[in-house]
C-alpha positions in Angstrom: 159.8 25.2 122.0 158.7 22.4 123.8 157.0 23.6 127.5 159.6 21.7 129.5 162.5 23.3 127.8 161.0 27.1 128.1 161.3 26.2 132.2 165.3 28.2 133.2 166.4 28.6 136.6 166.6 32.6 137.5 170.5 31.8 136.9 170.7 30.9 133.7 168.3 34.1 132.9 171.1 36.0 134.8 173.6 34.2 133.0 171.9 34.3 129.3 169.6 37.4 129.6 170.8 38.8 126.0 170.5 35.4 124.7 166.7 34.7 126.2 165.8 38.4 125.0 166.6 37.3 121.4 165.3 34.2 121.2 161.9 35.5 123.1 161.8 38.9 120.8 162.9 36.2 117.0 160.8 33.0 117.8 158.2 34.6 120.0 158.7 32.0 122.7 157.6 32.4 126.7 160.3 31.4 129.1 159.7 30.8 132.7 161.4 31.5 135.1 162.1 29.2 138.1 163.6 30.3 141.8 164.1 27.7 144.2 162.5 25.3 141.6 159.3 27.0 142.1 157.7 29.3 138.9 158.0 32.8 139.7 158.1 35.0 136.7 157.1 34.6 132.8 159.1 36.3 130.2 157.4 36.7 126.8 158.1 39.2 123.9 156.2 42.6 123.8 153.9 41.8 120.8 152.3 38.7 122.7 152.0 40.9 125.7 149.9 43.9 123.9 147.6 41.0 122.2 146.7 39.3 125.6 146.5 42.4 127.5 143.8 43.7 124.3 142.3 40.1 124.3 141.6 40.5 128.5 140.4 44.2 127.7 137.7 42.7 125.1 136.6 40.0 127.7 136.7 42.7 130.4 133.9 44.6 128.3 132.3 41.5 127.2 131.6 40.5 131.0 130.9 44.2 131.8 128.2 44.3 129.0 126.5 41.0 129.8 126.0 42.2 133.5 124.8 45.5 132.3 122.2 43.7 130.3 121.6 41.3 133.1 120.6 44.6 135.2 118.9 46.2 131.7 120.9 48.7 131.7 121.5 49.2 128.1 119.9 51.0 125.1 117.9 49.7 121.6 120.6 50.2 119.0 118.7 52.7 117.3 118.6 55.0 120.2 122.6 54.2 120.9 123.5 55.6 117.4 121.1 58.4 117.8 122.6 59.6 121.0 126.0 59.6 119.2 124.9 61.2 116.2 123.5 63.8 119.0 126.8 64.4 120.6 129.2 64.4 117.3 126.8 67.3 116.2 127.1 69.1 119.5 131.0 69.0 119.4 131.6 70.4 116.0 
């Protein structure tokens, strides 16, 4: 779908919500929604949404990582995996 045609007005949503819902959830398509001709909402389908929220979740921890090394606040790997060794021991 072409961007200009995933743009509807909030009535046609209101008027075609089953039908959006379907298309979105078969063909994985992102509508827009419009009010007052201004862009106001996004509707996409619930597999898309998980993916982006664990793609923003891996850059979230990539960015948190970089400033922890920035402040050298991290460990050598070796130590890392012996610390977890340590405290799967100490649990079981």
């Amino acid at each position: 779908m072409k961007l200009h045609e995933s743009v509807k007005p909030i009535s046609y949503l209101k008027a075609h919500a089953s039908e959006l819902i379907r298309d979105i959830s078969d063909n994985k398509n992102t509508i827009i929604i419009t009010q007052n001709g201004e862009a106001k909402a996004i509707i996409l389908d619930l597999e898309s949404y998980e993916k982006m929220k664990d793609s923003l979740a891996l850059l979230k921890m990539l960015a948190m990582s970089t400033k922890s090394k920035a402040r050298g606040d991290y460990k050598p790997i070796k130590k890392a995996f012996s610390d977890i060794r340590y405290r799967i021991k100490e649990h079981h």
